[in-house]
Legacy VTK file of the C-alpha trace (Angstrom):
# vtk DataFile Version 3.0
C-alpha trace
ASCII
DATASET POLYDATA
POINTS 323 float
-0.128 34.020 12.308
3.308 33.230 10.939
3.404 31.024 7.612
5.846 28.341 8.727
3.225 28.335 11.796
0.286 27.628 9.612
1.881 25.082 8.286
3.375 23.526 10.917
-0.629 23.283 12.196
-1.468 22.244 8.862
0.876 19.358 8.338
-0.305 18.214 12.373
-4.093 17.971 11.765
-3.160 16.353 8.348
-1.278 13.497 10.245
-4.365 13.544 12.900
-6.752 12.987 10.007
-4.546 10.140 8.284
-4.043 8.474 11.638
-8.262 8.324 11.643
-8.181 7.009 7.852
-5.514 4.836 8.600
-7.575 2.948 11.858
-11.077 3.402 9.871
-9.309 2.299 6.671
-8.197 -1.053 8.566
-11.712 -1.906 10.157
-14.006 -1.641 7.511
-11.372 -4.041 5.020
-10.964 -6.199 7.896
-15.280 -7.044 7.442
-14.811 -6.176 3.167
-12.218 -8.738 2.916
-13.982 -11.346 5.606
-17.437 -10.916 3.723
-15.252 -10.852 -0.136
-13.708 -14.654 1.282
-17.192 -15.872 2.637
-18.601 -14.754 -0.729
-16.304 -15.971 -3.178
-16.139 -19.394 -0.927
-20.088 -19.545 -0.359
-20.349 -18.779 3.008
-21.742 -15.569 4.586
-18.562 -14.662 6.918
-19.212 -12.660 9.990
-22.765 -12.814 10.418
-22.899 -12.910 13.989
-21.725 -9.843 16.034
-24.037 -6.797 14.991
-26.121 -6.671 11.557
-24.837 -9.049 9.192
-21.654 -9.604 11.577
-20.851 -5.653 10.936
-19.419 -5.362 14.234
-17.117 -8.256 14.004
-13.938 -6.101 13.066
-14.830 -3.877 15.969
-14.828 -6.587 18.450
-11.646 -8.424 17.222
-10.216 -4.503 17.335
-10.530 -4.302 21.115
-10.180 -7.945 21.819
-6.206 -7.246 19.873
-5.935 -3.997 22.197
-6.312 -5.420 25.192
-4.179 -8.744 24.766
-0.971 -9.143 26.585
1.988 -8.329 25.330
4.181 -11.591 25.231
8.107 -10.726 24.663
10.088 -13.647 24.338
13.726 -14.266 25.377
17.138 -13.859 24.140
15.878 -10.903 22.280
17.719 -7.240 20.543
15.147 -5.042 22.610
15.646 -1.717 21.162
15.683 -3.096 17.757
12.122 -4.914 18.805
9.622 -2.213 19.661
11.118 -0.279 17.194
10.222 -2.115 14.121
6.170 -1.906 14.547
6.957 1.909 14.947
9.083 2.496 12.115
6.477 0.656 10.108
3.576 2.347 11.406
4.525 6.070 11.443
6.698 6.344 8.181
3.512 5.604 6.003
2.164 8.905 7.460
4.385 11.156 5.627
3.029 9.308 2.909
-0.454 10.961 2.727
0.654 13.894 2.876
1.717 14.709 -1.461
-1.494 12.974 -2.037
-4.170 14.809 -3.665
-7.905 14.389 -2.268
-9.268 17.049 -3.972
-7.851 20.072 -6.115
-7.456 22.407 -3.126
-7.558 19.076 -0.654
-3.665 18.244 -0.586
-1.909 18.650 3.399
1.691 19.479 1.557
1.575 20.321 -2.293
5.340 19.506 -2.710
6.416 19.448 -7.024
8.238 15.925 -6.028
5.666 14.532 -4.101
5.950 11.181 -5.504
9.420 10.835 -4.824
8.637 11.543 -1.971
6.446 9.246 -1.328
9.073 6.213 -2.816
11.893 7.450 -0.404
10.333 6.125 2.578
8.256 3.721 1.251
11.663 1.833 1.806
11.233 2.414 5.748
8.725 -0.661 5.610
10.971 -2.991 4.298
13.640 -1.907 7.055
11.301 -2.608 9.645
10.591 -5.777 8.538
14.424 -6.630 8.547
14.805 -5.279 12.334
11.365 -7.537 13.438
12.719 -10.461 11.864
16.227 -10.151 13.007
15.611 -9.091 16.476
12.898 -11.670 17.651
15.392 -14.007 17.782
13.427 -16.080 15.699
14.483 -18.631 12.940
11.236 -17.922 10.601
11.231 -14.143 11.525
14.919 -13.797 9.876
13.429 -16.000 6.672
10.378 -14.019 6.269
12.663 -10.745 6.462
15.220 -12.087 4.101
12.264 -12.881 1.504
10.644 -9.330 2.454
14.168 -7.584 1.308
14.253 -9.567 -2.127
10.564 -9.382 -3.085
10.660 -5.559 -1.757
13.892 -4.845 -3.777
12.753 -6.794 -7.328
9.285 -5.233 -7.513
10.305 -1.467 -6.526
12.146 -1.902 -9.698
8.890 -2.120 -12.330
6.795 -0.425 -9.874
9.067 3.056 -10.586
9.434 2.553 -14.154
5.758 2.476 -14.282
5.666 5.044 -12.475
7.702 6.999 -14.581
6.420 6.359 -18.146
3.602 8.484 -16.624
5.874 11.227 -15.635
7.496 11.234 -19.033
3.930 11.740 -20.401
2.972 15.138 -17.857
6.731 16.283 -17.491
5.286 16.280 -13.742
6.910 14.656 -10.275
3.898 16.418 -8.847
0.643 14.314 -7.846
-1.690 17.109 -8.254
0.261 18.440 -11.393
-0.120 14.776 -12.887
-4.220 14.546 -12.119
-4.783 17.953 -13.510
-3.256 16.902 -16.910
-6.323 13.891 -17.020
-9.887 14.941 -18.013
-12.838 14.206 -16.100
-13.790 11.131 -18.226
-12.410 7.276 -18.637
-11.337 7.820 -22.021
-9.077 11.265 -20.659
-7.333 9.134 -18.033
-3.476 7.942 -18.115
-4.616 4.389 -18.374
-6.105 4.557 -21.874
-2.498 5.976 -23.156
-0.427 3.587 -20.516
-2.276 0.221 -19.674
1.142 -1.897 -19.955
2.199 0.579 -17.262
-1.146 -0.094 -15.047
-1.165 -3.518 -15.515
2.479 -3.542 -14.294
1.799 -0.913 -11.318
-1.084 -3.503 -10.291
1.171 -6.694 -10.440
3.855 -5.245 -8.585
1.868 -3.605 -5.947
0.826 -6.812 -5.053
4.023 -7.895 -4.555
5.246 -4.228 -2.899
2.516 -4.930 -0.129
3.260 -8.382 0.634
-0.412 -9.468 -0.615
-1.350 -12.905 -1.515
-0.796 -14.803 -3.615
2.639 -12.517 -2.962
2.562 -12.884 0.732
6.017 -14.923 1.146
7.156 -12.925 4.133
4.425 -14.013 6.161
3.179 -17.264 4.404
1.635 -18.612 7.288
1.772 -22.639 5.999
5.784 -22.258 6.079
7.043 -19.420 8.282
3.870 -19.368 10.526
3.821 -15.786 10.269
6.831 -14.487 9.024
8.808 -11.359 10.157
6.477 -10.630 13.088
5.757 -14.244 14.371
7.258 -12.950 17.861
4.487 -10.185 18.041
1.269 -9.896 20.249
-0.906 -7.293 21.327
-0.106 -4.157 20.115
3.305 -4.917 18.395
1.374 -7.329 16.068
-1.716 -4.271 15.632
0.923 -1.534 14.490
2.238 -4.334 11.834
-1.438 -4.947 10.687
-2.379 -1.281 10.226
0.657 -0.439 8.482
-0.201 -3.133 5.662
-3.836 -2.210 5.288
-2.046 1.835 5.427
0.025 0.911 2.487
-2.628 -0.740 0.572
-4.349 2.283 0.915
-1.412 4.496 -0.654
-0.674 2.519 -3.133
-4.363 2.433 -4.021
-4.527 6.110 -4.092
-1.223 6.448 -6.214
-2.836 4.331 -8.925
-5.618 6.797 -8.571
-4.004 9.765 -9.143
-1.168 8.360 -11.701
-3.468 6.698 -14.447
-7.557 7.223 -12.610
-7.772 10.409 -12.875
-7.733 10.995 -9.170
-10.532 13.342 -7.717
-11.772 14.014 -11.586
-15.025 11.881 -12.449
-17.812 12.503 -14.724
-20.836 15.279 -14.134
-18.757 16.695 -10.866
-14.852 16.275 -9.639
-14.749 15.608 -5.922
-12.501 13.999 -2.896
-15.237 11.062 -3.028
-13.597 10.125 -6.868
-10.391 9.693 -4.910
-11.870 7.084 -2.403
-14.051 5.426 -4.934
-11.354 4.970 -7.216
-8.575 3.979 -4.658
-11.044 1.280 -3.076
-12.293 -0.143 -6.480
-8.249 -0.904 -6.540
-8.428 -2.143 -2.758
-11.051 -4.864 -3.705
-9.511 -6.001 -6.483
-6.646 -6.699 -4.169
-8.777 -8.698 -1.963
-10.463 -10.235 -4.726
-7.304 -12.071 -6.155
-5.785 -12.391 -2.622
-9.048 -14.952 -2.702
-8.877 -16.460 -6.023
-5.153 -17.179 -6.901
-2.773 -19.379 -4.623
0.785 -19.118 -3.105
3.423 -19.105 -5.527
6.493 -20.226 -4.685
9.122 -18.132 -3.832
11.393 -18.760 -6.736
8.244 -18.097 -9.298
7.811 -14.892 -7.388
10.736 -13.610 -8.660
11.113 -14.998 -11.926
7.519 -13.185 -12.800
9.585 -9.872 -12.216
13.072 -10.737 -13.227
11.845 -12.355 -16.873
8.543 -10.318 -17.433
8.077 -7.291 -15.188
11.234 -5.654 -15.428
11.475 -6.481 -19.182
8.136 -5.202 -19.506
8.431 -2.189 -17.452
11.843 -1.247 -19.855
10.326 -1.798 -23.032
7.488 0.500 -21.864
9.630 2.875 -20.547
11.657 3.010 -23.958
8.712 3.458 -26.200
7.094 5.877 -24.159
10.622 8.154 -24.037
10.599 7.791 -27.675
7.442 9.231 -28.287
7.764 11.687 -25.819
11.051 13.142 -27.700
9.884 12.806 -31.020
6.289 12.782 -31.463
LINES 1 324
323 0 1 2 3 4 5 6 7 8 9 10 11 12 13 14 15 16 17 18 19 20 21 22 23 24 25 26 27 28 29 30 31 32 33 34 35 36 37 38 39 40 41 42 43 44 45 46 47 48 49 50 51 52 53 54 55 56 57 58 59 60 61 62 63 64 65 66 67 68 69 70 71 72 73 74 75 76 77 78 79 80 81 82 83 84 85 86 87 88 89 90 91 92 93 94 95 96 97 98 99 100 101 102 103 104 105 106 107 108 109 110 111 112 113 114 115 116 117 118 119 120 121 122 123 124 125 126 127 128 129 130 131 132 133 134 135 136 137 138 139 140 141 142 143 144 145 146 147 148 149 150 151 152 153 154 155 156 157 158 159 160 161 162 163 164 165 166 167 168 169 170 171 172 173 174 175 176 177 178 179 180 181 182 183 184 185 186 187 188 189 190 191 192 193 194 195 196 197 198 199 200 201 202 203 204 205 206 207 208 209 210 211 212 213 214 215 216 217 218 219 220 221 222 223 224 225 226 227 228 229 230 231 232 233 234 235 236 237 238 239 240 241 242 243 244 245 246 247 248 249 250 251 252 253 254 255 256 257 258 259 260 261 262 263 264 265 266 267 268 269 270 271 272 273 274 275 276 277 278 279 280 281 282 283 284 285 286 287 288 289 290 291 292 293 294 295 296 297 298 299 300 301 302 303 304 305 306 307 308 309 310 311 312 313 314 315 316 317 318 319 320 321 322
């Protein structure tokens, strides 16, 4: 078989298996996050619909699947169903630099995690073309806070980002892993935790998560950007955020976890554990914090993030040439 073949096979059953991780991915946080609010709230959540209401996220699956599809009037069409597509098939290209295991990577590229933040930026666009083309006065808000919360927290989120790739001299994912040990005290985040701590905050904010969720904030703009959207349209939007969680969660893994290295054995299963140790903590404060408002949104980047994020940047380039 011809290389460029093999790959071209490769690179398809990759995107088959991330399309599975992506749908699994979404149904079991769907019932972590439900059971996470009833706990932290004291109530059990879904309790109903299977063993201890297990099958809840199922059932509200296939209920969403087979809604109608409501379009409203006076509406860009194209520029509609497009935007749940461009935000649902982008993130696949994602997976694909990302290191499960040493061997256990669909396309080993040396800049996989640029990558990875080229179209990252597809989301945001498809955010803009929801909310401009429903027609829709809180649609066109919730996109114009999407664009400013996407654009301030990219910012930190890259200079994070790169104080680790100062430290390995590495764009590569795997590259940047294999230069972490096996144990806690080996791992980026002992040498960078000003750069995790700012990777965490601003993935928040990069994934539209409460208490960061402006673009949706359903007590103002009822749901934001995709407040036209039913059925299917509305599914592709709620995959693609629990997709992106999921990325993000296994960039933090690899950058400054020690990806798929863990102690006694490496293994893919370090990756997961890892990535959804980051995932709860996610829901955990989506739970615990409230709304900000959207002007204290951005001064948390603009006066300490980006500041931050510079100063870390600096010192680490410093040592890095001199030390």
């Amino acid at each position: 078989m011809d290389l460029s073949i093999a790959n071209f096979a490769q690179i398809i059953i990759a995107c088959l298996l991330v399309i599975a991780l992506m749908v699994g991915n979404a149904v079991v946080m769907v019932y972590v996050e439900r059971k996470a609010c009833g706990f932290i709230q004291r109530r059990p959540g879904p309790y109903e619909v299977g063993p201890r209401g297990i099958l809840q996220a199922v059932c509200d699956s296939m209920k969403l699947l087979g809604k109608q599809i409501y379009v409203p009037g006076n509406i860009d069409w194209i520029l509609y169903f497009l935007a749940p597509v461009l935000a649902f098939f982008p993130v696949l290209l994602l997976y694909l630099p990302i290191p499960f295991g040493r061997h256990l990577t669909a396309m080993n590229v040396d800049e996989g995690i640029l990558l990875i933040l080229a179209f990252s930026g597809l989301g945001v666009v498809s955010n803009i073309l929801a909310g401009w083309a429903s027609n829709n006065k809180y649609g066109i808000l919730g996109a114009a806070r999407a664009v400013s919360q996407a654009v301030a927290y990219e910012i930190p989120m890259i200079m994070a980002l790169l104080a680790i790739v100062f430290l390995t001299g590495s764009l590569s994912l795997t590259e940047i892993v294999e230069r972490q040990g096996s144990w806690p005290w080996q791992w980026n985040i002992v040498v960078q935790p000003l750069a995790f701590f700012i990777y965490l905050v601003s993935l928040v904010g990069e994934t539209n998560r409460a208490p960061f969720d402006l673009p949706e904030a359903e007590s103002e703009l009822t749901a934001g950007f995709h407040t036209e959207y039913s059925g299917m349209g509305f599914a592709l939007f709620f995959l693609s955020e629990y997709a992106n969680m999921l990325l993000v969660s296994f960039v933090c893994a690899a950058f400054f976890l020690g990806g798929y290295k863990g102690p006694f054995m490496d293994g893919f299963w370090w990756m997961f554990i890892k990535a959804y140790a980051v995932m709860v903590f996610i829901v955990w404060i989506r739970w615990t914090f409230p709304r900000v408002r959207f002007d204290q949104l951005l001064n948390i980047n603009w006066r300490w993030l980006l500041p931050l994020s510079i100063l870390n940047l600096w010192v680490t380039a410093v040592i890095v040439r001199f030390i």
